[in-house]
N, CA, C and O atoms as a DFTB+ gen file, in Angstrom:
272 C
 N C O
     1  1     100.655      96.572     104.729
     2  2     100.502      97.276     103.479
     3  2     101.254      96.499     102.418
     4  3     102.077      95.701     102.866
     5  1     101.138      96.570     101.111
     6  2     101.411      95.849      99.954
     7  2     102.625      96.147      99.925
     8  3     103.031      97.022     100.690
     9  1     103.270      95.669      99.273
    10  2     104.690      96.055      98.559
    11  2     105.069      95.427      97.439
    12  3     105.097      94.219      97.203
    13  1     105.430      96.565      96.601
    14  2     105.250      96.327      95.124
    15  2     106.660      96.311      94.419
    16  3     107.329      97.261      94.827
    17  1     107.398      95.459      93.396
    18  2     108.737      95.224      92.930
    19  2     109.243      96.913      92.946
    20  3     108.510      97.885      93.128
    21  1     110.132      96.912      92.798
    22  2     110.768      98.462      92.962
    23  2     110.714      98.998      91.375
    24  3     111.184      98.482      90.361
    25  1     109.993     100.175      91.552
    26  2     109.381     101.476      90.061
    27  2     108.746     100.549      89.667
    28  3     108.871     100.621      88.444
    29  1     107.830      99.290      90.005
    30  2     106.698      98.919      89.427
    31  2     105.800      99.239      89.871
    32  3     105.191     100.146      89.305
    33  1     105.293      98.698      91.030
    34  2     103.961      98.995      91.419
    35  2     103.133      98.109      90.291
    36  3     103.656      97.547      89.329
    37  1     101.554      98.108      90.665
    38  2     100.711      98.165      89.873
    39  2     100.600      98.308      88.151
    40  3     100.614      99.460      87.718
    41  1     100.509      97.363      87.323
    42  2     100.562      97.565      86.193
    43  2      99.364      98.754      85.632
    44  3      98.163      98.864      85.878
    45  1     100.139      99.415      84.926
    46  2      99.036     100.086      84.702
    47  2      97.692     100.214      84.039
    48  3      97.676      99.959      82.834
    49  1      96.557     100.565      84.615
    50  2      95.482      99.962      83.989
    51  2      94.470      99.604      85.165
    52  3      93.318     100.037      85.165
    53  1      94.987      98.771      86.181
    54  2      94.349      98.241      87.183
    55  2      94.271      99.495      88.645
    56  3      95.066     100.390      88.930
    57  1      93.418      99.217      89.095
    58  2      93.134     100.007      90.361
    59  2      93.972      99.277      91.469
    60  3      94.374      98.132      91.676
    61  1      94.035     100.425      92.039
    62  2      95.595     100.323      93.271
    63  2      94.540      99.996      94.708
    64  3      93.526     100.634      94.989
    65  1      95.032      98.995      95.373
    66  2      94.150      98.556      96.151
    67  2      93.616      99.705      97.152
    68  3      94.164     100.807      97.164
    69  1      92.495      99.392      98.014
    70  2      92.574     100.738      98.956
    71  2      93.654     100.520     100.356
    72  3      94.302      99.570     100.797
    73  1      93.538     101.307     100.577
    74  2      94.786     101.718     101.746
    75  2      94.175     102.010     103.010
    76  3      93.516     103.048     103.069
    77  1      94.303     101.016     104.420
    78  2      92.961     101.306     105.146
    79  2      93.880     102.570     105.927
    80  3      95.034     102.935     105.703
    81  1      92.882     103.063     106.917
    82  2      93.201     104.171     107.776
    83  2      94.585     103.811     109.009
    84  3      95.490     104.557     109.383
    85  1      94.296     102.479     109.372
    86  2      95.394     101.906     110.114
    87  2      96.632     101.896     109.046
    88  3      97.222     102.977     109.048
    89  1      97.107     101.042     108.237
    90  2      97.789     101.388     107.584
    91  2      98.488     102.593     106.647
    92  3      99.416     102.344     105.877
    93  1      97.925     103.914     106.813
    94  2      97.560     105.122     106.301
    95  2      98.278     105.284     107.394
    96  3      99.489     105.190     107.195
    97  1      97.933     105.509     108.552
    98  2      98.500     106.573     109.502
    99  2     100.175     105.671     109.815
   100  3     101.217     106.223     109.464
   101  1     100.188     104.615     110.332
   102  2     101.301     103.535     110.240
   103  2     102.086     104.172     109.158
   104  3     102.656     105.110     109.714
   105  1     102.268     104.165     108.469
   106  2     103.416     104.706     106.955
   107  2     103.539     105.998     107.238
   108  3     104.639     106.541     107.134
   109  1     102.227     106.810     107.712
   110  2     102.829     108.044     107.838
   111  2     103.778     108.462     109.015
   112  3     104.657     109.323     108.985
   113  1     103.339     107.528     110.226
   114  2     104.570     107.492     111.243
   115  2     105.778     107.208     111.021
   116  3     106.759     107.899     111.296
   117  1     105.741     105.918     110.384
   118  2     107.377     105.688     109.844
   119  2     108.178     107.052     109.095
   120  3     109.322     107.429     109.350
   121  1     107.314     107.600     108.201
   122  2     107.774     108.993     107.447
   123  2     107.913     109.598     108.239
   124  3     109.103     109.910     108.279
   125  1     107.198     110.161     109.255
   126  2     107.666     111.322     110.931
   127  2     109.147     111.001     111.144
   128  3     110.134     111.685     110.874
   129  1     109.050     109.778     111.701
   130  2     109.986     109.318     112.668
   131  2     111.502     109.549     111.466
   132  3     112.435     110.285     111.787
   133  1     111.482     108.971     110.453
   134  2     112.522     109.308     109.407
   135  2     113.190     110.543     109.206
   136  3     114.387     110.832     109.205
   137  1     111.911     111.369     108.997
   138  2     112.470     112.900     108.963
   139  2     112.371     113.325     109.960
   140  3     112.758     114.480     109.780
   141  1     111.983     113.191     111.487
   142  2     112.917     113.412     112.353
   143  2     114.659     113.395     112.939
   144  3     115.365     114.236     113.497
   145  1     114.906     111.758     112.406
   146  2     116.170     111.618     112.856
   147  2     117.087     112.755     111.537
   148  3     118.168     113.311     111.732
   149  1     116.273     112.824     110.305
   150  2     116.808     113.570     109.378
   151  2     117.302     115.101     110.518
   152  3     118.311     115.412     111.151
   153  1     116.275     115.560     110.341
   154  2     116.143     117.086     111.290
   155  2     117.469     117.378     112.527
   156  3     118.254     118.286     112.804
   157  1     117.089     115.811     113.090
   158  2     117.928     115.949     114.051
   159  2     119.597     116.084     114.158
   160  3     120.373     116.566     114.983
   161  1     119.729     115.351     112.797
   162  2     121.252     115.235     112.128
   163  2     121.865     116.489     112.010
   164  3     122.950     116.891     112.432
   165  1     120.951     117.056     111.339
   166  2     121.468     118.885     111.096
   167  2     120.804     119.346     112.089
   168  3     119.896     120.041     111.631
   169  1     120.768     119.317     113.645
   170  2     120.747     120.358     114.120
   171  2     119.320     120.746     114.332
   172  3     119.123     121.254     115.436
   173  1     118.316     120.640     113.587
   174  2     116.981     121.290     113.675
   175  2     116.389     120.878     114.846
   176  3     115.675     119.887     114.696
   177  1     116.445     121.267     115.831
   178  2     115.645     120.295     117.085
   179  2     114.188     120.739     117.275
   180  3     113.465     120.012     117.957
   181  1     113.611     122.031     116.658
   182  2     112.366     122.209     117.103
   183  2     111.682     121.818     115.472
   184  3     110.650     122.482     115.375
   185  1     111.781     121.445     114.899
   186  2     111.692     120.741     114.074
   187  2     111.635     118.907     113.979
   188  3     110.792     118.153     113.494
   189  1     112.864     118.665     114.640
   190  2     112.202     117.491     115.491
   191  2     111.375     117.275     116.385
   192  3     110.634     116.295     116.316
   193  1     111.343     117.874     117.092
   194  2     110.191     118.148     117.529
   195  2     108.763     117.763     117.302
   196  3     107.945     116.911     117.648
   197  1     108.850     118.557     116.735
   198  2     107.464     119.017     115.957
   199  2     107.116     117.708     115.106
   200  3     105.973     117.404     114.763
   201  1     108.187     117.035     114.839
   202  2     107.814     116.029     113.924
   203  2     107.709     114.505     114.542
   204  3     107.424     113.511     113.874
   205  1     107.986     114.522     115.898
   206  2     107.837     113.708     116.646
   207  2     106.511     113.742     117.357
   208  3     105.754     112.781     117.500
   209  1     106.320     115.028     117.803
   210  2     104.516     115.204     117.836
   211  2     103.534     114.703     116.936
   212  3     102.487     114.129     117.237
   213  1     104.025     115.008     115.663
   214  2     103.119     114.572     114.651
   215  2     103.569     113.145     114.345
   216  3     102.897     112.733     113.400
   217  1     104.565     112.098     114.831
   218  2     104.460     110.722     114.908
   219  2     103.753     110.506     115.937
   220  3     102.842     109.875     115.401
   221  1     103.564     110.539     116.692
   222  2     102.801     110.419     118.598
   223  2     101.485     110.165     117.711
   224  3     100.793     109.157     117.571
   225  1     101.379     111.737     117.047
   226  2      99.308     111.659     116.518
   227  2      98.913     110.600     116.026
   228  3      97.905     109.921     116.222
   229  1     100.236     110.445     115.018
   230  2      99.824     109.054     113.382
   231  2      99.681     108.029     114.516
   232  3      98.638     107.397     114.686
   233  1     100.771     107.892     115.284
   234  2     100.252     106.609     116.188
   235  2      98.951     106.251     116.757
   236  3      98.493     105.108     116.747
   237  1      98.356     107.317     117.272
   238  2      97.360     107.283     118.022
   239  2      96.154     107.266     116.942
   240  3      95.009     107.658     117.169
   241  1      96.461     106.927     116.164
   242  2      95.953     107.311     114.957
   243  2      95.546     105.430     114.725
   244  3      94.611     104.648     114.893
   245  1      96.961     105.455     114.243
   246  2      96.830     103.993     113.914
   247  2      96.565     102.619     115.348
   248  3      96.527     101.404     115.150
   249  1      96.473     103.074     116.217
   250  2      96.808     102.637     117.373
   251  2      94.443     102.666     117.591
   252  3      93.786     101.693     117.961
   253  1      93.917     103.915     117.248
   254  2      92.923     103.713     116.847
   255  2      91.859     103.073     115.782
   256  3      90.638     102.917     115.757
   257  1      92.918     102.796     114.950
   258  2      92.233     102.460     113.822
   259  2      92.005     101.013     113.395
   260  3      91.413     100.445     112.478
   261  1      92.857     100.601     114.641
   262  2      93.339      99.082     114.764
   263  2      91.935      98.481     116.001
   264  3      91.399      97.412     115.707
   265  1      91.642      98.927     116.781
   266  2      90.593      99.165     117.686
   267  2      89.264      98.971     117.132
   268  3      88.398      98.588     117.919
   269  1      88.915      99.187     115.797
   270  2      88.009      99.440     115.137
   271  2      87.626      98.087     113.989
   272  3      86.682      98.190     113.206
């Protein structure tokens, strides 16, 4: 995925490239897995949980999309 100077991004004006489905689910795992260890810090464990399930999916996700 792109990465853009920090609070720039894209000048404005121009269209933001597309974002494929592999890379889509990939970022959203990294975000799971983040606010998991968050969750886990304070205590929330079924909350981690839960948010570790939903990294497993993005994986399988991206883990499919890569296949394709």
């Amino acid at each position: 995925m792109a990465s853009y100077a920090r609070g720039g991004g894209l000048p404005s004006g121009l269209p933001h490239p597309p974002i494929s489905p592999e890379d889509s689910a990939r970022y959203t795992r990294e975000l799971l897995e983040s606010l998991k260890k968050i969750a886990l810090s304070q205590g929330q464990t079924l909350l981690a949980h839960l948010l570790g399930l939903a990294a497993v999916e993005a994986k399988h996700l991206s883990d499919q999309a890569q296949d394709t």
